[in-house]
LUMVEX-701212 format. One record per residue (C-alpha): x, y, z. Coordinates in Angstrom, 3 decimals, always signed. Layout:
N
REC         px         py         pz
REC          X          Y          Z
...
This chain:
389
REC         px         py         pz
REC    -14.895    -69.093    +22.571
REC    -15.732    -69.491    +19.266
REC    -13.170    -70.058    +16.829
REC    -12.077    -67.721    +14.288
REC    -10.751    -69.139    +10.820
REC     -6.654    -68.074    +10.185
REC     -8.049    -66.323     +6.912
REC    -10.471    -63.945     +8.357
REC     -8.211    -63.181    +11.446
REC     -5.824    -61.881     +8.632
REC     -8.955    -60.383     +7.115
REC     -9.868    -58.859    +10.370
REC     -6.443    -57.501    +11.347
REC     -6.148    -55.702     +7.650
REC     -9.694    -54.208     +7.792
REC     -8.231    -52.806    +11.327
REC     -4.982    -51.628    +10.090
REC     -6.754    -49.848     +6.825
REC     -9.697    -48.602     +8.866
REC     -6.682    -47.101    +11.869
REC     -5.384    -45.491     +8.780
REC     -8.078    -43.654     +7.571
REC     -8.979    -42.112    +10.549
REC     -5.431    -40.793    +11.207
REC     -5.752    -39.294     +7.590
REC     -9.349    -37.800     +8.407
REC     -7.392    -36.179    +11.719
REC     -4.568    -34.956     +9.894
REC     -7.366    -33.611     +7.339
REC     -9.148    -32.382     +9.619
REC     -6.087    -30.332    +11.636
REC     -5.294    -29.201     +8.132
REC     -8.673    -27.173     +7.583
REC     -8.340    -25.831    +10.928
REC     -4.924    -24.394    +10.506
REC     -6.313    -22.683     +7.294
REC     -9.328    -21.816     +8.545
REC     -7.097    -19.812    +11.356
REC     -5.110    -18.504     +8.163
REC     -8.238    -17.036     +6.304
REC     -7.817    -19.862     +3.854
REC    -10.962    -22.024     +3.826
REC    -10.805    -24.698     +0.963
REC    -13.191    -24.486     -1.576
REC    -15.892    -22.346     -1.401
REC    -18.885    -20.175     -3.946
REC    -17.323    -16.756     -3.556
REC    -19.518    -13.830     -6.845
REC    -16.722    -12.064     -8.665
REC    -17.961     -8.397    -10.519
REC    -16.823     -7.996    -13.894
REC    -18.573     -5.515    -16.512
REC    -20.539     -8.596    -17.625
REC    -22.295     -8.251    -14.085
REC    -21.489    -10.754    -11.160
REC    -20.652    -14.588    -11.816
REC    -19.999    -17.054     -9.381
REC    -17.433    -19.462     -8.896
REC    -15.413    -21.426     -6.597
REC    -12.817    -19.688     -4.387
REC     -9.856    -21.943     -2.991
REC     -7.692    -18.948     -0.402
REC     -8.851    -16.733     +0.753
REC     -6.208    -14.171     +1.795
REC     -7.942    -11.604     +4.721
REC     -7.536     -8.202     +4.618
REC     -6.347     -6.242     +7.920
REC     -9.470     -4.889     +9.583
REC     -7.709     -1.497     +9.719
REC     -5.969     -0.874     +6.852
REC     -4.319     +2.710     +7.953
REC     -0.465     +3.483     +7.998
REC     -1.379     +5.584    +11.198
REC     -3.898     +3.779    +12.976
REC     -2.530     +0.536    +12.071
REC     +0.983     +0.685    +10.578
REC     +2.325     -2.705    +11.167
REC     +0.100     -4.697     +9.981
REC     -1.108     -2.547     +7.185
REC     +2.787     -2.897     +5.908
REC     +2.968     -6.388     +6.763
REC     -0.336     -6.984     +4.410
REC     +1.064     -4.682     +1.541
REC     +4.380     -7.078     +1.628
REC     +2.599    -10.064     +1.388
REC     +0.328     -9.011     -1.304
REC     +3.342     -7.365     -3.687
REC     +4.635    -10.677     -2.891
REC     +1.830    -13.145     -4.247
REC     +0.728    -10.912     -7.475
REC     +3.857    -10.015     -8.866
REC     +6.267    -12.949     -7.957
REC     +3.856    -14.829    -11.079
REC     +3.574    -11.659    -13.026
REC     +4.931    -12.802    -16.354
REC     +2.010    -16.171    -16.138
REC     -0.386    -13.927    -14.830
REC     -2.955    -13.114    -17.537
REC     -2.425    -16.757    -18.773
REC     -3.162    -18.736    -15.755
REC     -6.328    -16.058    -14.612
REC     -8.150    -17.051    -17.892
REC     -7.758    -20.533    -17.594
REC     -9.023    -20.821    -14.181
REC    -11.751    -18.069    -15.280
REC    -13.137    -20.787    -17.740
REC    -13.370    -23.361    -15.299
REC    -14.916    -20.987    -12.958
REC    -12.487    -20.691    -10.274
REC    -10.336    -18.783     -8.061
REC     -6.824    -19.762     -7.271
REC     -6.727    -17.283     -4.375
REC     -7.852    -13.783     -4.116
REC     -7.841    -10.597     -1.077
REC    -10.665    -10.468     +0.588
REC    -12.216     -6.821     +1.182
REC    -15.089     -7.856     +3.577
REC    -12.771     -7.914     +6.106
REC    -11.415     -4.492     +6.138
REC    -13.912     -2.026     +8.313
REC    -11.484     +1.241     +7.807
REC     -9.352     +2.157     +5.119
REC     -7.923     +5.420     +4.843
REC     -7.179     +7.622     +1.700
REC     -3.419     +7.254     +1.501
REC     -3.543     +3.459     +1.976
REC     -6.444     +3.305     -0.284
REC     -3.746     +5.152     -3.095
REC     -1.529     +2.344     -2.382
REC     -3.791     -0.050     -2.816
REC     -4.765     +1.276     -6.186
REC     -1.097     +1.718     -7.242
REC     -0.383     -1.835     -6.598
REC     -3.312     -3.042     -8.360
REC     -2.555     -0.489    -11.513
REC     +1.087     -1.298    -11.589
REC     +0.374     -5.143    -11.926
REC     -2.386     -4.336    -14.690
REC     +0.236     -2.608    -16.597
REC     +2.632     -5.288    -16.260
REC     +0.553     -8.454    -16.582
REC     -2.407     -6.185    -19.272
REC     -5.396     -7.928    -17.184
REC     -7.960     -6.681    -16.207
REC     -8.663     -7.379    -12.525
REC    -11.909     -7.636    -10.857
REC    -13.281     -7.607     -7.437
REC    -15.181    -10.399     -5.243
REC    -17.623    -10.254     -3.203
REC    -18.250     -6.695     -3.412
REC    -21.890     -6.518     -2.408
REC    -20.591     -7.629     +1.093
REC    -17.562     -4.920     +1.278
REC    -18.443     -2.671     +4.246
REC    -19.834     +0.513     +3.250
REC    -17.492     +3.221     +4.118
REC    -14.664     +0.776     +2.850
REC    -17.081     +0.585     -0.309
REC    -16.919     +4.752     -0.491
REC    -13.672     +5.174     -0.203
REC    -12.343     +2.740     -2.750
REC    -14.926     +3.922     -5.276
REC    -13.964     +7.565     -4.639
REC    -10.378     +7.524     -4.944
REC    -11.209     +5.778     -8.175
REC    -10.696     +1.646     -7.994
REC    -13.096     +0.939     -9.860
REC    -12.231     +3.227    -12.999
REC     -8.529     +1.933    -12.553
REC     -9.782     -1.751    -12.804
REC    -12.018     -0.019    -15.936
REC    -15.329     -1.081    -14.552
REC    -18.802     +0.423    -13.000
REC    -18.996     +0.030     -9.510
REC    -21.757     -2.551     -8.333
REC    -23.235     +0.542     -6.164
REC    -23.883     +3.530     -8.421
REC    -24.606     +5.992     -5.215
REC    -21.473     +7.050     -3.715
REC    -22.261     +9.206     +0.265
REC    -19.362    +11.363     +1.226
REC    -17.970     +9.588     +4.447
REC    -18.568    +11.803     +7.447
REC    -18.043    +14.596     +5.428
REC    -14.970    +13.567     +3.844
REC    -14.353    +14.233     +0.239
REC    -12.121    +11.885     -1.956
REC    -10.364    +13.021     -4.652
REC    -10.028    +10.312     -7.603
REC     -6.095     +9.224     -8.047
REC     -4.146    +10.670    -10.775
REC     -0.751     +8.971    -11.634
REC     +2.039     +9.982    -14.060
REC     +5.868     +8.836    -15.426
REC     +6.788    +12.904    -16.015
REC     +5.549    +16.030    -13.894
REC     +2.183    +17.361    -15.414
REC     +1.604    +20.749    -13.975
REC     -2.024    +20.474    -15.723
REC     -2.620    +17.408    -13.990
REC     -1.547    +17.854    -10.329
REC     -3.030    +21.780    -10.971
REC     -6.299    +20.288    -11.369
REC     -6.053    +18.564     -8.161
REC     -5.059    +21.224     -6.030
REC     -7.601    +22.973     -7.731
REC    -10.387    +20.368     -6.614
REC     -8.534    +20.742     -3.251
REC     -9.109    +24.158     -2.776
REC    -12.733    +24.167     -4.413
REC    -13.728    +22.301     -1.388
REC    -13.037    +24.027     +1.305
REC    -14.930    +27.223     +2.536
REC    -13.200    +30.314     +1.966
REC    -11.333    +31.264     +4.938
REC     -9.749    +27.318     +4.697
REC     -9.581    +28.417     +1.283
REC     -6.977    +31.190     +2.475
REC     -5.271    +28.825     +4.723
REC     -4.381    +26.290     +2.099
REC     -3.097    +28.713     -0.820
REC     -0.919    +29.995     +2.229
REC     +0.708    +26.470     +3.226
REC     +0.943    +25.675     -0.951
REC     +0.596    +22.069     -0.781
REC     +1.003    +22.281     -4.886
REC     +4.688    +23.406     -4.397
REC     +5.364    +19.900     -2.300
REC     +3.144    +18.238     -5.121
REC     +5.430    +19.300     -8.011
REC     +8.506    +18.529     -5.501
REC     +7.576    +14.870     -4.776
REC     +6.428    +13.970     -8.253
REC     +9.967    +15.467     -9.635
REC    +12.011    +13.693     -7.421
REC    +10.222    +10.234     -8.165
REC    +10.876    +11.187    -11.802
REC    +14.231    +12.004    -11.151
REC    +15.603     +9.276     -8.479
REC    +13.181     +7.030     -7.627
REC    +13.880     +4.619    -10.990
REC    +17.355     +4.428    -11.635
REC    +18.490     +2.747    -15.295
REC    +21.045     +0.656    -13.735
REC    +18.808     -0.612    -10.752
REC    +18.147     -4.449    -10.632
REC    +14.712     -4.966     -9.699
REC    +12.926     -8.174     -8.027
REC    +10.148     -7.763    -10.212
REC     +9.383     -5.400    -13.351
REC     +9.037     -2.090    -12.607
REC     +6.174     +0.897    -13.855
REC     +8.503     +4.573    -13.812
REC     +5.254     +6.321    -12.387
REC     +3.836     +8.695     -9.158
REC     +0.611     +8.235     -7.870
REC     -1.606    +10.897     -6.103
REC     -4.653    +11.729     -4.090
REC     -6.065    +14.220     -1.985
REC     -9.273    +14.285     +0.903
REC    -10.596    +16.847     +2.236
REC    -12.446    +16.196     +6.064
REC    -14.684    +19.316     +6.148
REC    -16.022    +19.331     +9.529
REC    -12.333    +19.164    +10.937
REC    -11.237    +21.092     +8.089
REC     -8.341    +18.874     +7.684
REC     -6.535    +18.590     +4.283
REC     -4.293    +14.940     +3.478
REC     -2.407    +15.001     +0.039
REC     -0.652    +11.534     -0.775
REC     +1.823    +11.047     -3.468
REC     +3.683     +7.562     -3.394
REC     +5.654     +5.796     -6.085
REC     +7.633     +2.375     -6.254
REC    +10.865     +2.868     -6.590
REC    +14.272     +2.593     -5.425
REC    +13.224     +4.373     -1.699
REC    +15.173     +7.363     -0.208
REC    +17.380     +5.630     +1.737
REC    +18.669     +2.993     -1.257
REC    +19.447     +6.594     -3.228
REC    +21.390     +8.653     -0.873
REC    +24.129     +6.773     -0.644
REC    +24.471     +5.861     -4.127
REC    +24.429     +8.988     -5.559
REC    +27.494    +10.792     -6.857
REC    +26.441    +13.510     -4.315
REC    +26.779    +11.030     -1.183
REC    +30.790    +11.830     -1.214
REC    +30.397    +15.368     -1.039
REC    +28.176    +15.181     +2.239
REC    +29.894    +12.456     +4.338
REC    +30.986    +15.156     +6.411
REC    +28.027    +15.894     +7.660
REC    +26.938    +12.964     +7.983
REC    +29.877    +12.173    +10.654
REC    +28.748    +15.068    +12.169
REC    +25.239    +14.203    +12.817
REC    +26.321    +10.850    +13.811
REC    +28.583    +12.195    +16.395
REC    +25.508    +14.329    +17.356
REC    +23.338    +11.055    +17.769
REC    +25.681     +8.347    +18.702
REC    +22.956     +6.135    +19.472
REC    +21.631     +6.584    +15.643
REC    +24.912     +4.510    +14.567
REC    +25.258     +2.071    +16.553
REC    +23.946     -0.713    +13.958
REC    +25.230     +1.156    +11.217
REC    +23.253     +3.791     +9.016
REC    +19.724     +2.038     +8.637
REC    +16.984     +3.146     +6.668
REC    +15.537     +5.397     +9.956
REC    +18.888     +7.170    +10.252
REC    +19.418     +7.703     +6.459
REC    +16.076     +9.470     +5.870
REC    +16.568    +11.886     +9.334
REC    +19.754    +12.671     +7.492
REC    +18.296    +13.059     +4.191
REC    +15.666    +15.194     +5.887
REC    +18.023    +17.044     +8.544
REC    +20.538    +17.668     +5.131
REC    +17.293    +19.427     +3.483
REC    +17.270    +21.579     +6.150
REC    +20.703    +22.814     +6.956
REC    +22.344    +22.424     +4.092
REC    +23.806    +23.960     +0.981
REC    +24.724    +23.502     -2.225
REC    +22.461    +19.930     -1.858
REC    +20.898    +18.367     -5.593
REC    +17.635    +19.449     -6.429
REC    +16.271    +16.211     -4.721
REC    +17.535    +17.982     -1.167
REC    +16.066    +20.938     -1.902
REC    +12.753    +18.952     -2.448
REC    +12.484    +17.182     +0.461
REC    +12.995    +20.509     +2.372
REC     +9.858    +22.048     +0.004
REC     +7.964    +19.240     +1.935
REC     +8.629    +20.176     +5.322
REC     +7.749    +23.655     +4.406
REC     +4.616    +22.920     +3.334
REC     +3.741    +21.201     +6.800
REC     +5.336    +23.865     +8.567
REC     +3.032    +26.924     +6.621
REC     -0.350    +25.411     +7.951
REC     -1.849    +25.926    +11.250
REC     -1.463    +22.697    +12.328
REC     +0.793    +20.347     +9.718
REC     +1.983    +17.118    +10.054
REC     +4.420    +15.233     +7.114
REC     +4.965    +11.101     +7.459
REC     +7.977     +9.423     +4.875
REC     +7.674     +6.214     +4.909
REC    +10.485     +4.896     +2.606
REC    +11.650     +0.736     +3.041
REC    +12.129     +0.086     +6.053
REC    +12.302     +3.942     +7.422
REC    +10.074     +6.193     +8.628
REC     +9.862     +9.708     +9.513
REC     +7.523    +11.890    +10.958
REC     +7.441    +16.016    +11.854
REC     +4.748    +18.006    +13.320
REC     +3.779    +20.950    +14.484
REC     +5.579    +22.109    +17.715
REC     +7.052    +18.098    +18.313
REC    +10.390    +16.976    +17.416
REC    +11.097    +15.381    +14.296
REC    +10.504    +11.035    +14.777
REC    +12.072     +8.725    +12.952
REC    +12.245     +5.076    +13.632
REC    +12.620     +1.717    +11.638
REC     +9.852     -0.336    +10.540
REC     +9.283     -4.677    +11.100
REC     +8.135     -4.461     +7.267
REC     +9.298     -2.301     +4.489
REC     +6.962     -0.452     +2.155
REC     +8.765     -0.414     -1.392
REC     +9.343     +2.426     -2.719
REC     +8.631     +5.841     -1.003
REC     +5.238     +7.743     +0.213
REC     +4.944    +10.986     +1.192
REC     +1.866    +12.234     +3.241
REC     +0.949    +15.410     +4.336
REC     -1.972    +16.439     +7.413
REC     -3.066    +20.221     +6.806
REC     -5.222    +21.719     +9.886
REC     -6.537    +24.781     +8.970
């Protein structure tokens, strides 16, 4: 055996130690990209953001997925689950915002950004939420957003977006100039407000009813989806942003609002949804909430199993909605949510989903009224109505 000097045996057993060490630190590295590959979040990568410059590229660092449904009724969980988490990451810097976005602009990169490639379906009323999100942090933070990657959105994803008017809310051309109705769907670009603007949400029933062929024509003036307009653009005027609310992070007093129009299945979907307080935070806080805890005991007594936890946000909005119905002597914001119901109830097939926090409420046509609690709460309160006609 040939002999080894004491000096490189020492030498020997540190190369082995350092060498042992780096490969547990290239394992650990390399269990780290896996579990963000998993995540969505890749490392560094070229990703093109769209500007009205035209498209630049830099480097992306996480990448945040979209859901590949992003529909409260074909995919409500996750869709609220995403919403969260996004509210979450863009307003919880808010205030550093337009600060830290142009410094990492100039060195051409991207901290982290939402990633539309992955979404294959978005609907109209998530679409609106989308864009209030995205409008509500422009008017807190003043900058102006852009999008990424947007030559590899899917197409219908791509259509919808542009028609409910993304693009003009983020003031910017699309990168796509021709916009194809989506299976004969028509879009009608957002309009958003802090007051009721009779003008305004005119015009859009107006484009509503231009739409449609005559007899649907008849239909829809019958079921008067303008009266539940005016009722749930009031009430978020009214109740959804209280003066003497604390809020997590700054809040925009406004109402957003969309309509679509499916053609073929002559189905009509107006969306109005604001970010406020929610139903079931202003019930019982109102001076009114005294006045009706009678009834309330009732109804309880009526539904045992609705109290067993306590009144949660589920069994506070099927009060609020059962009080709209039966009744009297309720504040105008009653008397509104009962407008909504009747607008459901007027068309030939109607259908009218609440989703307020964590509750959720649904009545159609010839079914029982649903209400149930959700895993994720949407903040603030959205009102949707399905008009077959």
């Amino acid at each position: 055996m040939r002999y080894v000097h004491f000096n490189r045996r020492r030498y020997l057993a540190r190369h082995a130690a350092h060498s042992h060490r780096r490969h547990l630190v290239w394992k650990e590295w390399r269990r780290q990209r896996r579990i963000r590959e998993l995540s969505g979040e890749t490392g560094a990568h070229e990703v093109k953001i769209f500007t009205d410059d035209g498209p630049k590229t830099v480097r992306g660092y996480r990448r945040v997925p979209m859901p590949s449904v992003f529909c409260f009724e074909r995919n409500l969980d996750e869709t609220l689950e995403f919403i969260s988490d996004m509210r979450t990451r863009l307003f919880r810097n808010a205030p550093n915002f337009k600060a830290a976005a142009r410094t990492l602009a100039r060195k051409h990169l991207l901290q982290d950004y939402f990633d539309f490639k992955d979404m294959s379906f978005v609907s109209p009323t998530s679409a609106l939420v989308l864009a209030a999100i995205y409008d509500r942090l422009n008017s807190i933070t003043g900058f102006k957003p852009y999008t990424v990657d947007e030559d590899r959105w899917h197409k219908d994803v791509y259509d919808v977006l542009c028609s409910i008017g993304f693009h003009d809310l983020l003031k910017m051309k699309p990168h796509k100039l021709e916009i194809k109705n989506i299976s004969e769907i028509i879009i009608q670009k957002f309009i958003s407000g802090e007051q009721v603007d009779n003008v305004l949400l005119g015009r859009l029933h107006e484009n509503i009813v231009k739409s449609l062929d005559k007899e649907a024509q008849e239909r829809i003036l019958y079921a008067e989806p303008y009266g539940g307009m005016i009722e749930a653009a009031l009430n978020s005027f009214n109740w959804a942003y209280p003066q003497s609310h604390s809020w997590d992070y700054p809040a925009v007093p406004r109402w957003w609002m969309t309509g679509a129009i499916d053609r073929t299945n002559r189905i009509v979907t107006v969306a109005v949804f604001d970010q406020g307080v929610s139903i079931p935070v202003r019930l019982p806080s109102s001076k009114y909430w005294s006045g009706i805890e009678g009834i309330v005991a009732r109804f309880l007594r009526r539904n045992p199993n609705e109290g067993d936890a306590g009144i949660n946000d589920a069994t506070a909005l099927r009060i609020a909605m059962q009080l709209a119905r039966s009744a009297t002597g309720l504040p105008q914001h009653g008397k509104g949510l009962h407008t909504m119901i009747e607008v459901a109830e007027r068309a030939k097939i109607g259908q009218l989903r609440i989703l307020s926090r964590f509750g959720h409420y649904i009545w159609r046509t010839g079914e029982r009224p649903l209400s149930s609690q959700l895993k994720f709460p949407l903040d603030g309160t959205l009102v949707e109505w399905k008009l077959q006609l």
